[in-house]
C-alpha positions in Angstrom: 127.5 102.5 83.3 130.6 103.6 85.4 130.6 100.5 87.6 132.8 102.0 90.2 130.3 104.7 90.8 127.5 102.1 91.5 126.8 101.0 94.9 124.1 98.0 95.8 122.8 98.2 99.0 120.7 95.0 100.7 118.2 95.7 103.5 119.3 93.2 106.7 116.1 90.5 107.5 114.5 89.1 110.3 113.4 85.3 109.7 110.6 83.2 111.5 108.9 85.9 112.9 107.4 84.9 115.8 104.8 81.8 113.8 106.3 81.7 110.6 109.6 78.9 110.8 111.3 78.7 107.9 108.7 80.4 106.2 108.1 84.0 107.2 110.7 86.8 107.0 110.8 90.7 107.0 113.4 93.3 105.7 114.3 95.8 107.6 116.2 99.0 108.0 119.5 98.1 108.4 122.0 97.8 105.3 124.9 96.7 103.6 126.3 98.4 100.6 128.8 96.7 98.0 130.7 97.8 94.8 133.0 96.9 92.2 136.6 98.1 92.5 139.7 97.9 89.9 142.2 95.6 92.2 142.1 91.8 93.6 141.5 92.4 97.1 138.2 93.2 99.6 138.1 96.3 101.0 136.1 96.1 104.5 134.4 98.4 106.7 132.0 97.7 109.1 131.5 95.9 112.4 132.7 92.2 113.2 135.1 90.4 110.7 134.9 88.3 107.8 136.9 86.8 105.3 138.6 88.3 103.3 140.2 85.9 100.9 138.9 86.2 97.2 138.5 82.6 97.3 136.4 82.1 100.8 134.7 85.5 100.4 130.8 85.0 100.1 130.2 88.1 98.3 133.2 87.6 95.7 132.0 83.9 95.2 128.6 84.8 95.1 129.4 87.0 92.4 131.1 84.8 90.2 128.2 82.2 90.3 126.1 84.9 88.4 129.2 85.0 86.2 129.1 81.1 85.4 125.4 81.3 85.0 126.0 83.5 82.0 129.6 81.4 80.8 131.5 84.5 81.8 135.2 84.1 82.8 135.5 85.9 86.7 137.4 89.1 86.1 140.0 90.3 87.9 138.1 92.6 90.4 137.9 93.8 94.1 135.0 93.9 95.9 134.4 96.8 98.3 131.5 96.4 101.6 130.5 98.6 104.2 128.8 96.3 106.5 126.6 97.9 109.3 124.8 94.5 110.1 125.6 92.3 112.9 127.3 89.0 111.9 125.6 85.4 113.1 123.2 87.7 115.2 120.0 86.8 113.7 119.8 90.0 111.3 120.5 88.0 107.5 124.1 88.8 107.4 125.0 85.7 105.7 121.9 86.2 103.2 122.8 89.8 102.8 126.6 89.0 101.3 124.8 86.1 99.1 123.1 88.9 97.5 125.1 91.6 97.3 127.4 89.3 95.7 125.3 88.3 93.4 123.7 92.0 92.8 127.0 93.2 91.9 127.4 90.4 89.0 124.5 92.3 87.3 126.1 95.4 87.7 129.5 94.0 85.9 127.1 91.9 83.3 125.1 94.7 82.4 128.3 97.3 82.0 129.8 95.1 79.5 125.8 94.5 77.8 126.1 90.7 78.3 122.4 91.2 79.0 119.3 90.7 77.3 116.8 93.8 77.2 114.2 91.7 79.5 117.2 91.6 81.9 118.7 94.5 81.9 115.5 95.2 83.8 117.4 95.3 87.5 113.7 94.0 88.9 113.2 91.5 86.6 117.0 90.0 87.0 116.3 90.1 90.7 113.4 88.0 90.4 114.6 85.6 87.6 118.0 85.3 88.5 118.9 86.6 92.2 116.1 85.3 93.9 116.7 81.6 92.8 120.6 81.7 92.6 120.5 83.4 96.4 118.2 80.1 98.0 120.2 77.8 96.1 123.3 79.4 97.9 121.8 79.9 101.2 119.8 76.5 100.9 116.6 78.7 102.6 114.6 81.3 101.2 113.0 83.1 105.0 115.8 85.4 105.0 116.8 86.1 101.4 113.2 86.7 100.0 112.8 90.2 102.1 116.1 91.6 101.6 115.7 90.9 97.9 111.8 92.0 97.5 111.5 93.6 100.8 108.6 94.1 102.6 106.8 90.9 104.9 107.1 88.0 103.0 105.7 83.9 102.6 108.4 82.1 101.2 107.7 78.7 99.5 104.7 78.8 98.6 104.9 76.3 96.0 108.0 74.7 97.5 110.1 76.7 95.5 110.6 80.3 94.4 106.8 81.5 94.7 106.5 84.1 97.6 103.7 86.6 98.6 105.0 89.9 99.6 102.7 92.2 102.2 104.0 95.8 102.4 104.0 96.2 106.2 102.2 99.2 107.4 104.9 102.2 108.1 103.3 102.8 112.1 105.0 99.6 113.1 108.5 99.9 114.8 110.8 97.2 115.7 113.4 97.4 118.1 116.0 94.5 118.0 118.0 93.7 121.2 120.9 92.7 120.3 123.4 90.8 122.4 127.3 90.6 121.7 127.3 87.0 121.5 126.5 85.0 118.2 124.5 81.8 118.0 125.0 79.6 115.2 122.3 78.3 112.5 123.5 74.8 112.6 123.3 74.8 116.6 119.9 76.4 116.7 118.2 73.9 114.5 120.0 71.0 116.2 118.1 71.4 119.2 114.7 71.2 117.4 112.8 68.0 118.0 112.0 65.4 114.7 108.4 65.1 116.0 106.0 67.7 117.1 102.6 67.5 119.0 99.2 68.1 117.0 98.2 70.9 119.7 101.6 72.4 119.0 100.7 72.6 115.0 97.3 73.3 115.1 98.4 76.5 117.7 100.9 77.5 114.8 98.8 77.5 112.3 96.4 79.8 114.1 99.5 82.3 114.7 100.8 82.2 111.4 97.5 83.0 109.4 96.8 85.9 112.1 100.3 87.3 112.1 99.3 87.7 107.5 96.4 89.0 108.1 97.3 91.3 110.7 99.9 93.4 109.1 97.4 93.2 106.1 95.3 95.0 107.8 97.3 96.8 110.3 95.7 95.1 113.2 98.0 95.2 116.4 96.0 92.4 118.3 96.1 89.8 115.4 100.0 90.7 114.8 100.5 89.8 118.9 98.8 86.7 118.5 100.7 85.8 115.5 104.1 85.9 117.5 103.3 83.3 120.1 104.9 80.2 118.8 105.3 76.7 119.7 108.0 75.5 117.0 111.3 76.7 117.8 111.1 79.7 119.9 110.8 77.3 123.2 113.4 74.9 122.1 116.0 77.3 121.6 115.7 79.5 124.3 118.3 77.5 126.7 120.8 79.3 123.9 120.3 83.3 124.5 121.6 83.2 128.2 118.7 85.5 129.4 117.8 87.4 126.7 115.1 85.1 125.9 113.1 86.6 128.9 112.5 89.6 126.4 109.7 87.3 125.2 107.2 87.6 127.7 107.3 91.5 128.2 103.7 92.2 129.0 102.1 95.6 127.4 101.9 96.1 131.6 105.7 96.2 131.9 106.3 98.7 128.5 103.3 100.2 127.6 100.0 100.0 125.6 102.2 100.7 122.2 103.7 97.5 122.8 102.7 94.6 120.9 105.0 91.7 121.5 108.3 90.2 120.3 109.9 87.6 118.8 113.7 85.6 118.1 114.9 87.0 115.1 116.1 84.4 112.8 117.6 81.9 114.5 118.9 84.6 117.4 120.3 85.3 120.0 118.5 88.7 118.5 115.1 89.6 120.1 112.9 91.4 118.5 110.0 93.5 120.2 106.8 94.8 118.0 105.6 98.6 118.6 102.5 100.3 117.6 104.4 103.3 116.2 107.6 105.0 116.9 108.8 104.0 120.3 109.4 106.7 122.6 112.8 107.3 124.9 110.6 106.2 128.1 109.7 102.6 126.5 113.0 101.9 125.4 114.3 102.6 129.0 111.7 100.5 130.1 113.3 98.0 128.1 116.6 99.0 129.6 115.2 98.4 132.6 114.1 95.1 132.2 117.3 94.2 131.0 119.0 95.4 134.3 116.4 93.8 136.4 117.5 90.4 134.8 121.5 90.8 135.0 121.5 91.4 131.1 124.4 93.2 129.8 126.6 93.1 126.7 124.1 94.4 124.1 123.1 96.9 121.7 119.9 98.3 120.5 118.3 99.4 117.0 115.3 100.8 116.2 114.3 99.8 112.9 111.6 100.3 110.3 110.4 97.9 107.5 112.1 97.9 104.2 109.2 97.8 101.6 111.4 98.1 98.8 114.4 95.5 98.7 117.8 95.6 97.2 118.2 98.3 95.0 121.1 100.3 93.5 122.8 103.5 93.9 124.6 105.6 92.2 127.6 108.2 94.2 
């Protein structure tokens, strides 16, 4: 394998979804691509900035974990990313580098046939060793499940690596408002209360089993009711300076195509849910409502679900 000639590229995620707190997540069309390259540096392009010393660098040190999994000395390597996801926006950035990072330790094993046959199966090392190595490193699987599996997925299910994957139907579009501001994980999950009420659990619980079985069966009523939510969404609003009013849109105020929407992640992101590809008028519509509530400073993708995961490419 010529490793400079292979590219992995991780689908961005959406976490929560609407009922599903710290459980639910969903890939989606939006990417970041990383490779191996013959110097010591990163080489960056994309939107926002990170860090780009070896040493502080979450791909590069997510990369050589996989390394000291497999008692391999960390080569003297670049690492090159083209990043189109937005940073601390609610889109899986952080999860993202985690597993490109890691990705890309495959890629270098597997060149130098440091792998077993059962692992040289990029699948199988995705779900024996990326999966497990990304939650430990993230400390959450919601956001790295999808982008390494793709598709809708339950993470947790045993509390630990077991997940159920749904494909998500391909008529459902999401379009993600996203504003230029970031808001931090450790400050979203700081406002949440210790103690919920029953009614406030029980009301989740209904959400979170119709939001499953609606994109199981591709059921746009169940997938609105499993949006509302009662476990985050309210207590974090105060912390998207408007943007938040994007979740009660009313079919009335879009259109019949329109399903609902959700905080992506922990935001400021918003999602909204359509029943098929979104025309120009709906997204104006949108626009409009944005205007109408002094909303500025923000940019717009219209994104499908990625049923397939990280993968790799060759240029």
């Amino acid at each position: 394998m010529d490793i400079s000639r292979c590219k992995v590229m991780v689908p961005g995620s959406s976490a929560n979804v609407g009922s599903g707190f710290d459980v639910f997540g969903l890939a989606v069309s939006i990417y970041s691509y990383f490779s191996l390259q013959n110097n010591n540096e990163i080489t960056y392009i994309g939107r926002d900035d990170i860090d780009k010393d070896l040493a502080k660098n979450t791909v590069f040190t997510s990369f050589s974990r996989v390394l000291k999994e497999f008692k391999q000395d960390v080569p003297k390597v670049g690492i090159w990313i083209k990043n189109h996801i937005p940073i601390k926006r609610g889109l899986g950035s952080s999860s993202v580098a985690i597993i490109g990072g890691l990705s890309l330790g495959y890629v270098y094993l597997l060149s130098r046939g440091l792998l077993t046959e059962e692992l040289s199966n990029f699948n199988t090392f995705k779900e024996r060793i990326i999966l497990p190595l990304g939650v430990e490193i993230e400390g959450h699987p919601d956001n790295i499940t999808p982008s390494v599996v793709g598709g809708f997925t339950v993470s947790g299910i045993d509390g630990s690596m077991k997940y159920y994957k749904v494909s998500v139907p391909e008529n459902l579009h999401f379009v993600f408002v996203i504003p230029e501001f970031d808001v931090s994980t450790q400050s979203a999950r700081s406002v949440l209360p210790e103690k919920y009420e029953r009614k406030d659990v029980i009301s989740n619980i209904r959400s979170a089993i119709s939001l499953i079985l609606g994109f199981i069966n591709n059921d746009p009523d169940l997938i609105s009711v499993g949006l509302n939510d009662r476990l985050h969404q309210p207590y974090r609003s105060n912390l998207y300076k408007g943007f938040e009013k994007l979740l009660k849109l009313s079919k009335n105020e879009v259109s019949e195509r329109f399903i609902g929407s959700f905080v992506s992640g922990s935001g400021p992101t918003i999602c909204c849910v359509f029943y098929s590809q979104p025309s120009f008028s709906e997204i104006e519509k949108l626009r409009d409502f944005l205007k109408l509530n002094n909303l500025t400073s923000y940019d717009i993708q219209i994104l499908s679900v990625d049923n397939y995961g990280t993968r790799l490419i060759e240029t």
